[in-house]
C-alpha positions as CSV (number, residue, x, y, z in Angstrom):
1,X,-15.7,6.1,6.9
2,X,-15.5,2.1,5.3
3,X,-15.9,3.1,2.4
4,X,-13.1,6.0,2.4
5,X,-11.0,3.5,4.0
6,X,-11.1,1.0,1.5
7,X,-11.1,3.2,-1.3
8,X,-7.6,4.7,-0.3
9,X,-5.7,1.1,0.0
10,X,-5.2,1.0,-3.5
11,X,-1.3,0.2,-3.7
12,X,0.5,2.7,-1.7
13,X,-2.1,5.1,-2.5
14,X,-3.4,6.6,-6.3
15,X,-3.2,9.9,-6.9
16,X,-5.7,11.8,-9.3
17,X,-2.4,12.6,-11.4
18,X,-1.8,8.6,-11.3
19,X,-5.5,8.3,-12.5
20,X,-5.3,10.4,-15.3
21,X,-1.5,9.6,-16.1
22,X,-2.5,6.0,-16.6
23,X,-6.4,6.5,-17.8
24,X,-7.3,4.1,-15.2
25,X,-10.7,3.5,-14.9
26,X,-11.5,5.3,-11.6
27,X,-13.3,8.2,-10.2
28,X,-10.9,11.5,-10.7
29,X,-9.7,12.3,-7.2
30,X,-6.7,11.3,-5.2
31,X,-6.9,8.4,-3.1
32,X,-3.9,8.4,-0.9
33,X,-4.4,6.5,2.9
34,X,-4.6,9.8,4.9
35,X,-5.6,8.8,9.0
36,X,-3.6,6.4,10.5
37,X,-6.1,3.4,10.2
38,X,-5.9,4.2,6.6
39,X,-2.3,3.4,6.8
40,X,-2.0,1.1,8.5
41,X,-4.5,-0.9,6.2
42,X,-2.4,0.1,3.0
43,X,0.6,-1.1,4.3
44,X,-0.3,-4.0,6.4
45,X,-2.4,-4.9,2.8
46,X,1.0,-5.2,0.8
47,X,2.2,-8.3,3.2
48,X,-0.4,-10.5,2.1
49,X,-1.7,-12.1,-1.6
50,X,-5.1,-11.8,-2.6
51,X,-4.8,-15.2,-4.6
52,X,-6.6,-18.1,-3.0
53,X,-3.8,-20.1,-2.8
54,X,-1.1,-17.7,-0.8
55,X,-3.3,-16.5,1.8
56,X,-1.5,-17.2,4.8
57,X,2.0,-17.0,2.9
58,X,3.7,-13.8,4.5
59,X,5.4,-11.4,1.9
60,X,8.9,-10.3,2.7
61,X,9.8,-6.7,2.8
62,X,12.0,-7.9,-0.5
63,X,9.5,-9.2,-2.5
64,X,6.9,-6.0,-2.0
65,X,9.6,-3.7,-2.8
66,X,11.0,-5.6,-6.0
67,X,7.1,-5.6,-6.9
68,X,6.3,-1.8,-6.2
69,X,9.7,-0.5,-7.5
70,X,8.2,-1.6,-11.0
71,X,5.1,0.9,-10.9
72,X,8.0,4.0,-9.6
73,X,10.3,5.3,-7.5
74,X,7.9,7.6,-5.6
75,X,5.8,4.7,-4.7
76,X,8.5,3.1,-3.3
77,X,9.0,5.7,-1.6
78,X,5.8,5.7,0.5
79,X,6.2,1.7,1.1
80,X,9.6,2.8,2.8
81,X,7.9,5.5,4.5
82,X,5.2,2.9,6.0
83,X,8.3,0.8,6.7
84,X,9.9,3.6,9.3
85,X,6.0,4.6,10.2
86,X,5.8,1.5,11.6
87,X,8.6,0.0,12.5
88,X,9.1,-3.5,11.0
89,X,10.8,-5.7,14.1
90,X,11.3,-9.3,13.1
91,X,7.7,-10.9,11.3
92,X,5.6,-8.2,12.6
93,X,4.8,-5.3,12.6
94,X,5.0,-2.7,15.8
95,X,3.7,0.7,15.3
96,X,6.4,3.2,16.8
């Protein structure tokens, strides 16, 4: 189940069609977040930088979007669809 989990929080999800699209150098299958811990670990992943130096420093919902309008409009799509999933009150988050 980790493993599943971890590999399905690429982005907003990858799709095989994604993989193949952009010859990325992954398996060939789709790896979209699927259960609701999957998710919630996709989206809740967008908020925060993986550079040493930003760790603590919150992303707005701005910045994210600005950033994943640039890869398409369908994955923006599924960041505002994690946006109404769960509910974004204030700083938090608050699953609905």
């Amino acid at each position: 189940m980790v493993n599943i989990i971890c590999e399905r929080h690429i982005g907003v999800g990858i799709t095989l069609e994604d993989i193949e699209e952009k010859e990325l150098p992954l398996p060939k299958r789709d790896m979209i977040p699927l259960s609701v811990e999957e998710q919630i670990i996709c989206f809740a992943d967008k908020f925060f930088s993986k550079n040493p130096k930003f760790l603590l420093e919150e992303k707005s919902i701005k910045r994210i979007r600005e950033y994943i309008s640039k890869i398409g409009e369908e994955k923006l799509r599924q960041f505002d669809e994690g946006i109404r999933l769960f509910e974004i009150k204030g700083k938090g988050l608050i699953c609905s």
